[in-house]
N, C-alpha and C positions, 0 to 999 in steps of 0.2 A: 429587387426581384423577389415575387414571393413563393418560398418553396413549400412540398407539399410533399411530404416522406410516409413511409409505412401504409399505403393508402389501397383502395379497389375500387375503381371506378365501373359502371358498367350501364346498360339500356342505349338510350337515345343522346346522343349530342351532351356527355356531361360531363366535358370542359370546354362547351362550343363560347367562343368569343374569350377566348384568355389571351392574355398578353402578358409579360414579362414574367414566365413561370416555370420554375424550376420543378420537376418531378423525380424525385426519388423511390428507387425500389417501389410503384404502382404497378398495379395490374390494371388492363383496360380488360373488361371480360367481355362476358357475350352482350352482341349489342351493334350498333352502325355508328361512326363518326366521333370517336373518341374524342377526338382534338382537331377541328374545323372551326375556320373564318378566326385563325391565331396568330400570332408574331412573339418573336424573340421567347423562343420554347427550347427549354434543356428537359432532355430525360436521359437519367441515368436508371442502368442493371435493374431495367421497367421490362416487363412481359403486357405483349400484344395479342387477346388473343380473336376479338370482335372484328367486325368488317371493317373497313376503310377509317381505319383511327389516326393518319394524318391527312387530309384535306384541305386546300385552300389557305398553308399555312407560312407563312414571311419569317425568316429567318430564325434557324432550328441549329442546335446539336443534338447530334443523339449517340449516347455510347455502351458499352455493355451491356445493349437491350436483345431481346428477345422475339421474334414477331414468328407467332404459329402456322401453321396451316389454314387455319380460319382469317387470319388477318389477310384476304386474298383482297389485291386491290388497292394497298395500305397507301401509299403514297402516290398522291397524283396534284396536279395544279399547284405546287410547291415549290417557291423559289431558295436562293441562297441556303441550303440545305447541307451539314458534313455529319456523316455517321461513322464508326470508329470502331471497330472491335464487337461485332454485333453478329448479329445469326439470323437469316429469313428460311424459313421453311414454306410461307405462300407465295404466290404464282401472281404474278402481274403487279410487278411492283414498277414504281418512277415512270409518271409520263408527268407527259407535257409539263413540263419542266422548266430552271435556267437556272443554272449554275449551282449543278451534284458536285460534290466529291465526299470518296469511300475509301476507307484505307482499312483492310483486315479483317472483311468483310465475306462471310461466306452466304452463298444466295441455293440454298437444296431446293428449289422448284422456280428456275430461272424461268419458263413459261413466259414468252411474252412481255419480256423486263428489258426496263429504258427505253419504251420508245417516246420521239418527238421532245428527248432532251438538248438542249443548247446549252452546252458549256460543262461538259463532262467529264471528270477527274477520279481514276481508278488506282488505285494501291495494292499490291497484293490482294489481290478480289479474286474468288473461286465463284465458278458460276456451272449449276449443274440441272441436267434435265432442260426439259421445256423444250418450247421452239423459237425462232425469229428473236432473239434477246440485240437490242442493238437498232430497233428500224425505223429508219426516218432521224436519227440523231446526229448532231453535228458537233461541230469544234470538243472531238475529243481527244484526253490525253491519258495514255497508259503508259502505267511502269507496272506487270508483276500482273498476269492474268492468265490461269487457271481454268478452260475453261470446255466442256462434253456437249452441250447442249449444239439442238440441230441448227443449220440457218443463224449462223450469226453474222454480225456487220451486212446485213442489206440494207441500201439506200443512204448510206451515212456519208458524210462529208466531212472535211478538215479532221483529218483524223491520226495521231501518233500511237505508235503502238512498241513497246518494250517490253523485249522479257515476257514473251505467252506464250503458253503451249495451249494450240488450240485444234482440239479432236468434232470433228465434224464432218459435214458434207455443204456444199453449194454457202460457201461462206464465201464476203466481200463479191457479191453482185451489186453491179451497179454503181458502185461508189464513188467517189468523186474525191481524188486531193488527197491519199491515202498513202504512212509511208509507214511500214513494220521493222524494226531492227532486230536481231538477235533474238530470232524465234522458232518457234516448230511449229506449222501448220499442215495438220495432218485430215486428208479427209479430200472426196470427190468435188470436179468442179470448180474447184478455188478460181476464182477473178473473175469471171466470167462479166461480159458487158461492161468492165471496170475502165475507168476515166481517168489516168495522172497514179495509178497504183505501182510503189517502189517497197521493193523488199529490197533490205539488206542485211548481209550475215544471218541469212534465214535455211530450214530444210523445210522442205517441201515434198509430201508424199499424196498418194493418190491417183485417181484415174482421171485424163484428159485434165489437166490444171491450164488455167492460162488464157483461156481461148477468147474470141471476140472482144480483147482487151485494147483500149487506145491508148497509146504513147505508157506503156507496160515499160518498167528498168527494174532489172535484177543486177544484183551488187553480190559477188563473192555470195554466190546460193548455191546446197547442195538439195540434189535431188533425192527419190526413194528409187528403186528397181520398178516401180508398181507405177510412175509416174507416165504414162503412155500417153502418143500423140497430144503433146502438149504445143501451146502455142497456136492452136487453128485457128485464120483470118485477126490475128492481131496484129495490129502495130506495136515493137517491140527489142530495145536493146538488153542484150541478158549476156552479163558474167554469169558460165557457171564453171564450178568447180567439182572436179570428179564429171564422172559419168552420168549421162541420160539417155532414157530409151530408146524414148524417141517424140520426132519432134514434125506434126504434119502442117504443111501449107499455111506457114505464117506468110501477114499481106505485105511488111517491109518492116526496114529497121536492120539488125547487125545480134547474128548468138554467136556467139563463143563457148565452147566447152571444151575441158580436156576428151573427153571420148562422146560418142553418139553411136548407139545404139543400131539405129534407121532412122532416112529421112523418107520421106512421104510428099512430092510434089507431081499433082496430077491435075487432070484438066479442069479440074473445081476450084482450083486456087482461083484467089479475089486480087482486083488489080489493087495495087501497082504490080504485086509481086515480084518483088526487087529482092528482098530477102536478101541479106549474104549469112548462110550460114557454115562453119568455121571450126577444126578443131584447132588447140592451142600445139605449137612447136615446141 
């Protein structure tokens, strides 16, 4: 492999078609497409700070790097890809993808980052600002995410989630195949439209969470005071533990909670309306 240390790269395409290359401490400056139509690429404690400087590129590390504000766009059509203890400050980073993983990883202008990835792997990853981070991606797996940024997880599928605290709103629309463990998800909306979505050992805060969800399982989850009319027109069995609001016109399934609030069934409710809901002896 041939390596290339102490170096400034910068304009048009000028390390376009490299293979087996190690970079050291480079700077890409200003400029388009630093490292495009590449394979089997190491950069190490390298600063990003031109447009789209990984494109079109076959099997990458990248670690102790750098990527500006300017580097908006950086990584896209990029497969077998692990980045390590790195910093992004631009916006729209990882699409169309197969097979991310990031471990310790902080993302300051998550804007429209990871979508249309297959086969995604997070590590203690911070992810801040932006919008929709997360859309259209599938076969994800988290341990350790951090995460402020609006609309996250819409449209994703096969998806594990560990260990996040995640502050938003209208987050997990849509989803399909979805199970969170031991989490905090805070923020209006949650689940909505959601397909096979299972929390377990999770708090849940927020207004109206839950709603038009199919075959919805809550596992040992507590609620916030703030979590109002939760459950409308879902199908849904939920442990919860401690108190909740309250809880309107879910369409069947089985809740259980130590206390409620209020319930809320009127002539809006959606058939079957079988609901049993329960508090705990």
């Amino acid at each position: 492999m041939k390596t290339i240390k102490d170096a400034s790269f910068g304009g048009e395409r000028p390390l376009f078609e490299s293979h087996q290359l190690r970079i050291e401490n480079v700077t890409i400056t200003e400029g388009e497409s630093g490292i495009k139509e590449c394979s089997d690429i190491e950069a190490e404690n390298c600063r990003f700070i031109g447009k789209y400087p990984f494109w079109h590129v076959k099997r990458s590390l990248i670690t102790n790097c750098y990527f500006a504000p300017g580097s908006r766009s950086a990584i896209w059509y990029s497969d077998d890809m692990v980045m390590r203890d790195s910093m992004i400050d631009g916006p729209k980073f990882f699409r169309e993808m197969n097979n991310l993983e990031l471990e310790n990883v902080v993302i300051n202008d998550a804007d429209e980052t990871f979508w249309r990835v297959n086969g995604l792997k997070l590590k203690n990853v911070t992810l801040h600002g932006g919008t929709y981070p997360f859309m259209f991606s599938r076969n994800i797996e988290i341990d350790g995410l951090v995460s402020d940024s609006k609309y996250v997880f819409q449209y994703v599928k096969n998806v594990v989630v560990r260990n996040a605290k995640i502050t938003t709103k209208d987050s997990f629309w849509e989803v399909e195949n979805v199970t969170v463990y031991d989490s905090e998800l805070n923020g209006e909306f949650i689940g909505w439209h959601s397909h096979n979505l299972r929390l377990v050992n999770c708090h849940i805060t927020g207004q109206q969470p839950l709603c038009y969800a199919h075959d919805l399982v809550l596992e040992n989850c507590t609620f916030g005071d703030d979590c109002d009319l939760a459950f409308e027109y879902s199908t849904v069995q939920a442990d919860i533990r401690g108190h909740i609001r309250s809880i309107k016109n879910p369409a069947s399934g089985r809740i259980v909670a130590d206390s409620i609030g209020e319930v809320i069934i009127d002539e809006n409710i959606k058939a079957p309306a079988d609901c049993k809901i329960e508090t705990r002896n």
